[in-house]
C-alpha positions in Angstrom: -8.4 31.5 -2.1 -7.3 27.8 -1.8 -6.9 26.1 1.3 -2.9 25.6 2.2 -1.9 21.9 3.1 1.2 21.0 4.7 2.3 17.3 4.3 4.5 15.4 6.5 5.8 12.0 5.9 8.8 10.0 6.1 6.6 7.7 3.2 7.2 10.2 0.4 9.4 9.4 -2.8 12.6 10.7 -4.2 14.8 10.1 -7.2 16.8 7.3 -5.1 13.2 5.7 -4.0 11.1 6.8 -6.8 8.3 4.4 -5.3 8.4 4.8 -1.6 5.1 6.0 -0.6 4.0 6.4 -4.1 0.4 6.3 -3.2 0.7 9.1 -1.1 2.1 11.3 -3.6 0.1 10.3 -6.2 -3.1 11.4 -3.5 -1.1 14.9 -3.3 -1.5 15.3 -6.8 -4.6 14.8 -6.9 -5.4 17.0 -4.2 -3.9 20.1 -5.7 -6.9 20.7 -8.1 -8.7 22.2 -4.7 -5.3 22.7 -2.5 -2.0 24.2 -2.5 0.5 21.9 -0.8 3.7 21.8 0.1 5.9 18.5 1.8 8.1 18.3 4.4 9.6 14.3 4.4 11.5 13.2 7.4 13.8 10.5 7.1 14.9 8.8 10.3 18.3 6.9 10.2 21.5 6.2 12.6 23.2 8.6 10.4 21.2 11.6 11.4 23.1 11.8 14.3 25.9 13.2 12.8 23.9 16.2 11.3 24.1 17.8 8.3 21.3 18.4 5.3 19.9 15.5 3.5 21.1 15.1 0.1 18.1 14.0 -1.4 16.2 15.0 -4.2 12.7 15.0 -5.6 11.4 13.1 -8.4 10.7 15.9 -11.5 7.1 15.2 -11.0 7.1 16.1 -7.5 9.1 19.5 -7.6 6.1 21.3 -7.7 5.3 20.6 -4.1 8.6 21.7 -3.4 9.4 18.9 -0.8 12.0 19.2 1.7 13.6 16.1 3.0 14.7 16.6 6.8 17.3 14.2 8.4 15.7 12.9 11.7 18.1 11.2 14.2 16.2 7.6 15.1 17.2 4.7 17.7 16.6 1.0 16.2 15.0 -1.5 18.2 15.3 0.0 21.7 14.3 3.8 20.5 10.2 3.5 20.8 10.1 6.1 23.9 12.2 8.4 22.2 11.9 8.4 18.6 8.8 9.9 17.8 10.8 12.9 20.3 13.6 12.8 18.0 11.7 13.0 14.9 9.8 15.9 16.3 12.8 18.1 17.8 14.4 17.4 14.0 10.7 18.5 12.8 10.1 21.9 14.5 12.7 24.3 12.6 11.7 23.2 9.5 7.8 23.4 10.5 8.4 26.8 11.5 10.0 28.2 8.3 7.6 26.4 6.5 4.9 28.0 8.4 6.6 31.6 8.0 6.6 31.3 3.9 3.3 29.4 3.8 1.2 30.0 6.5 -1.0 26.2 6.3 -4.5 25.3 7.3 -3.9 22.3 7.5 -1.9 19.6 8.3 -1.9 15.9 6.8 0.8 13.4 8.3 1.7 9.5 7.3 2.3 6.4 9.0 1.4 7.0 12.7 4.6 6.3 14.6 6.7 8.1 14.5 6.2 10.5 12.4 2.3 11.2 13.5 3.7 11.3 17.2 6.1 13.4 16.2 3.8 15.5 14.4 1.4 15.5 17.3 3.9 17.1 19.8 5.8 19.4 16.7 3.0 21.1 15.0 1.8 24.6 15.5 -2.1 25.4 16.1 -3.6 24.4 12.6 -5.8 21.1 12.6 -3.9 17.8 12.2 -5.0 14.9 10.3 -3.3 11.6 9.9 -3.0 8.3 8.1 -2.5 4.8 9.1 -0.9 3.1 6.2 -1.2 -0.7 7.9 1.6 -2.5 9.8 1.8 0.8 12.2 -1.8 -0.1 13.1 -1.1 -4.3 12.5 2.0 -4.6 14.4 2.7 -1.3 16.8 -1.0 -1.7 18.3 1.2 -5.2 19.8 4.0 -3.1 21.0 2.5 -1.5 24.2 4.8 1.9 24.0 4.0 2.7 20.8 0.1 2.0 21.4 -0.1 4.3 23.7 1.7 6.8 21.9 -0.3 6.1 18.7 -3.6 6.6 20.8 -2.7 9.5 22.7 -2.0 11.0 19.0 -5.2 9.7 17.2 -7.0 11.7 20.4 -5.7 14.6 19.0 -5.8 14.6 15.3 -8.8 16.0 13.8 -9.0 12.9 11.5 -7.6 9.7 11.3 -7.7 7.8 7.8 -7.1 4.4 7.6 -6.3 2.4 4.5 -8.8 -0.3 4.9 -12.0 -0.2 7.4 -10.7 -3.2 9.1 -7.3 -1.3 10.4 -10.2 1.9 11.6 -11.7 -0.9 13.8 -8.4 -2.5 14.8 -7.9 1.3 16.1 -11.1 2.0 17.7 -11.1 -1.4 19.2 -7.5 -0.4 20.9 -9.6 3.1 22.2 -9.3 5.9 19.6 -12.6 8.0 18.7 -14.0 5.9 16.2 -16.2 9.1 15.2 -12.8 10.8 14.0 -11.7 7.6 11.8 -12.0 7.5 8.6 -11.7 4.7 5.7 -9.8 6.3 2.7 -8.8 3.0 0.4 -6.3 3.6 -2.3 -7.1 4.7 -5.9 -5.7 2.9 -9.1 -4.3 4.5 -12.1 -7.0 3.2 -14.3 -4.9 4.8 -17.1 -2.5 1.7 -16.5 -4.4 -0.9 -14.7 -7.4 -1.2 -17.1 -9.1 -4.2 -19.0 -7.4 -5.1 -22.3 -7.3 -7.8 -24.6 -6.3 -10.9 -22.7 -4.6 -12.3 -26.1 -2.6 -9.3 -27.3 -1.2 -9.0 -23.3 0.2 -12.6 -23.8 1.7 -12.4 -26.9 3.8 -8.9 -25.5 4.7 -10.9 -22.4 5.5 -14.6 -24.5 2.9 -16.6 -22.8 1.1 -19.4 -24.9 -2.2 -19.1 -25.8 -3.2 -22.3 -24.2 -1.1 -21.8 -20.8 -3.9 -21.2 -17.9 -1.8 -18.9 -15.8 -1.4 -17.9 -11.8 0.0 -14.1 -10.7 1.9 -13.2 -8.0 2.8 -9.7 -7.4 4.4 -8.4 -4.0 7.6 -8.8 -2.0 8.7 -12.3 -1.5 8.4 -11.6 2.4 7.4 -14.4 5.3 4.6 -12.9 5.8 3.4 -13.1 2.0 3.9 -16.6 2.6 4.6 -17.1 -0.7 6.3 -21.1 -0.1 2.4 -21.5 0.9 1.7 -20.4 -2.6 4.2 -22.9 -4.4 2.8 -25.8 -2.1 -0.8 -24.7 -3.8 0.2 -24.2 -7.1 2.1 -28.0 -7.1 -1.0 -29.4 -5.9 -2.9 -27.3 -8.9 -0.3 -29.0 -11.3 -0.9 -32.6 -10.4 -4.5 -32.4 -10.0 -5.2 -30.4 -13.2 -2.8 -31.5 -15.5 -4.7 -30.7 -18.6 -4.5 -27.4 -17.1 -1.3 -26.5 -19.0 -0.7 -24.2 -15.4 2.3 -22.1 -15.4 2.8 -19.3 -12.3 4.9 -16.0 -12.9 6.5 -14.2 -9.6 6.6 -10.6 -9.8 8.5 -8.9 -6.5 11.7 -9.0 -4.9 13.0 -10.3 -1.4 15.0 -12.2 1.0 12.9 -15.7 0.0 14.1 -15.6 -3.4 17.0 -18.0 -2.7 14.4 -20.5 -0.8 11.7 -20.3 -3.1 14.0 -21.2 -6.5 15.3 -24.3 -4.5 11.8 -25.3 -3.3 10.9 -25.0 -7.2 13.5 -27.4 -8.2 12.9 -29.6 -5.7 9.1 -29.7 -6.4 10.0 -30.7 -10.4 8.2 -26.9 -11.0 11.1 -25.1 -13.4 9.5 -25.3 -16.2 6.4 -23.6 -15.0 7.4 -21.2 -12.6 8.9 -17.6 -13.6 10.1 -15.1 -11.1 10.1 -11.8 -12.7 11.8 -9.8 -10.0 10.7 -6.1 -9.8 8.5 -4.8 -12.5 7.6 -0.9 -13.1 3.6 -0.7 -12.5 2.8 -1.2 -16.7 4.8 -4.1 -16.8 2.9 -5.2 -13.8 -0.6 -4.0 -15.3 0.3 -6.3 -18.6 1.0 -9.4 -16.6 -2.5 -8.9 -14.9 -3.7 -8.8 -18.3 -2.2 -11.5 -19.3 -3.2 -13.7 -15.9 -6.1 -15.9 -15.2 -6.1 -15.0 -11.4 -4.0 -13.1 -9.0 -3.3 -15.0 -5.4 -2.0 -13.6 -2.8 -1.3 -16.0 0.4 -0.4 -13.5 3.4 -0.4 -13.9 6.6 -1.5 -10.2 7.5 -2.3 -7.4 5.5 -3.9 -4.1 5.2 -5.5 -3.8 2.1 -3.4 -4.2 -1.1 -3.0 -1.8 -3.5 -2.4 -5.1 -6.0 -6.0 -6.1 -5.4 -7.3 -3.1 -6.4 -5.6 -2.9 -9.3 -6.2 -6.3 -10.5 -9.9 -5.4 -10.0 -8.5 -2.2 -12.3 -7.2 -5.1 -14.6 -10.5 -7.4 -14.8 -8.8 -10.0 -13.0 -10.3 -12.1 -10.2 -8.6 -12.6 -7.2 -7.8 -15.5 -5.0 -6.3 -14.5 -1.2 -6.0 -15.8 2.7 -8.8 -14.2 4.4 -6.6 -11.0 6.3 -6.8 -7.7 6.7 -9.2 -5.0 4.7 -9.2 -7.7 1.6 -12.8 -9.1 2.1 -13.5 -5.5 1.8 -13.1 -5.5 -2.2 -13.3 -9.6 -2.4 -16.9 -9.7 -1.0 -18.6 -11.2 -3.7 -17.7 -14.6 -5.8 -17.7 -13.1 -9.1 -14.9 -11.1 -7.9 -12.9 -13.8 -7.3 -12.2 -15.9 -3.4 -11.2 -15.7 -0.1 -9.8 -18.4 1.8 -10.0 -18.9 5.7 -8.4 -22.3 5.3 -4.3 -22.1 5.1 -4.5 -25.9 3.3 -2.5 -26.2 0.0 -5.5 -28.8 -1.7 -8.2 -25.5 -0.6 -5.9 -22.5 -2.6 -5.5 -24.9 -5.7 -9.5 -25.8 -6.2 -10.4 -21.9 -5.3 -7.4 -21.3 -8.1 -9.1 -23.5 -10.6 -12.7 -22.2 -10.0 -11.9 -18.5 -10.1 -9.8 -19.0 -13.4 -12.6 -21.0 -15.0 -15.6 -18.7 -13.9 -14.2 -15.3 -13.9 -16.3 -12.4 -15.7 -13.4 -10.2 -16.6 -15.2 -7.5 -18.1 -17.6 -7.2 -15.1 -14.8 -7.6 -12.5 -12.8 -4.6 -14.2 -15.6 -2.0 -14.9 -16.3 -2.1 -11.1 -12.4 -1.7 -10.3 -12.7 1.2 -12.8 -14.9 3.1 -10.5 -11.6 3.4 -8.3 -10.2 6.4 -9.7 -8.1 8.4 -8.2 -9.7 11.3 -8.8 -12.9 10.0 -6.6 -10.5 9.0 -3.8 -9.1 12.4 -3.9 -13.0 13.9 -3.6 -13.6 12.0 -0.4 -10.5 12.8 1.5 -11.2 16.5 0.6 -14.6 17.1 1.6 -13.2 15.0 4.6 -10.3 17.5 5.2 -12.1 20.8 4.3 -14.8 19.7 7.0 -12.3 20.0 9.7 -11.1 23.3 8.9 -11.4 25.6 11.7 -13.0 28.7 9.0 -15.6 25.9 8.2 
């Protein structure tokens, strides 16, 4: 008999947000090969307050795990002692019945405050393991309520994972266990993000031949910094003007505005494109089609979009944050940059364009399937179960 996991996440899609926590989802399905799961997702808003059942649905794809999607009442900005309490009161009923029809061993929570709080304080007796996702490690560890809160739960869960090893140490630095964390990056779906002709991709996406060609993909956020990225790319285009350079934009955000008037005003229209949003294989073909990704963040965990441009066979250029110099620890796989100076970005641009060996770049991002991420975090799980 297969072991029973219960998950429990706010980060969890549904038809309305087919992509919010995709990656966990896509873990879940993975999983099931050794586990039967079902998924409660609470969803904290203002409008919980006024009660009733969440109208939400799951994606046809996720039915299967038969997810329930549990209003949870949640206070903004001022809320951090009581949240977390909220969420778990809101929890327990449904944790109960879930526990009545399915009897779990096991119990897998997402993004550490509130929801693994809640968790912490909600659950019944079967083991609890959670998983920092990034900016509740990045940012909450700042926030000294939530820090404790996160630590007193990370002393209790049978396993932490954490997305990168650099957000593990960021935790066991603040004083959890480091013996109970655990890195667990995120696979690629190496059916999508895969090598492929560089020349076929640019005549599906319209991009000349000749054109040497920057990618950004990611939401045009301050902390992507992705002015920082136009300032680099203009000093690219006037030191390397045989380049023929152009730079395509894939994301969506509150910049968007800012960034098409600094690409006027920087004489850049005809060699910038912002794309908007893109589903992941029109994403996959622009990486394809690219000579180098660049990502110019501020903070980070570990992006999904670098492993799948590894996926793609395409090097990478990024600001030195995060879990990043995890994957970009080697110069054939592309550079990182500790420097924030514009001149710095544009020659690590040019070199890692001119110098990249694509097919060795993407058959060692092929190696992250999936399938071997979901291996790890079971023999991690199953180790912890109490009839071990």
């Amino acid at each position: 008999m297969r072991p029973r996991l219960l998950f429990v996440s706010n980060l969890f899609p549904d038809r309305e947000e087919p992509y919010r926590g995709l990656d966990n989802a896509t873990l879940l399905h993975h999983l099931r090969s050794r586990w039967d799961i079902r998924v409660i997702s609470p969803r904290p808003s203002l409008k919980a307050w006024m009660g009733g059942a969440s109208q939400l649905a799951a994606r046809a794809e996720d039915e299967l795990l038969r997810p329930t999607y549990v209003p949870a009442p949640y206070v903004p900005k001022i809320g951090s002692r009581w949240n977390h309490l909220l969420m778990a009161h809101a929890l327990r009923p449904q944790l109960k019945a879930s526990h009545q029809e399915f009897a779990w061993d096991m119990v897998l929570g997402a993004w550490l405050y509130p929801d693994g709080c809640a968790l912490m304080r909600a659950c019944m007796d079967a083991p609890v393991a959670l998983i920092a996702q990034g900016s509740d490690v990045h940012h909450y560890l700042h926030q000294p309520v939530r820090r404790r809160l996160i630590l007193q739960a990370a002393g209790k869960a049978a396993v932490v994972f954490t997305r990168s090893a650099s957000l593990g140490k960021m935790l066991a630095s603040a004083g959890a266990d480091s013996g109970r964390v655990h890195p667990l990056h995120n696979g690629v779906d190496t059916e999508c993000f895969r090598w492929r002709d560089q020349r076929g991709a640019r005549e599906e996406m319209g991009v000349d031949e000749q054109t040497r060609l920057v990618l950004f993909v990611g939401n045009l956020l301050p902390v992507k910094d992705p002015h920082l990225l136009l300032e680099a790319f203009d000093c690219l285009r006037r030191n390397d003007r045989a380049g023929g350079w152009q730079l395509a934009l894939a994301g969506k955000g509150p910049l968007r505005l800012d960034l098409e008037g600094k690409v006027r005003a920087l004489g850049l229209a005809s060699c910038v494109k912002f794309l908007g949003p893109l589903p992941a294989r029109e994403i996959a073909r622009w990486m394809n089609a690219a000579d180098v990704l660049c990502l110019t963040s501020h903070n980070e965990g570990l992006p999904n979009v670098v492993l799948e441009a590894q996926a793609s066979g395409l090097p990478v250029v990024a600001t030195d944050v995060g879990g990043i110099a995890e994957v970009i620890d080697a110069d054939w796989k592309g550079t990182l940059c500790k420097s924030r100076d514009p001149n710095h970005l544009a020659l690590a641009l040019r070199n890692a364009a001119s110098k990249a060996d694509r097919h060795r770049i993407a058959a060692h991002g092929a190696q992250r399937k999936w399938e071997n991420v979901a291996a790890l975090c079971h023999n991690t799980l199953a180790a912890s179960l109490p009839f071990q």
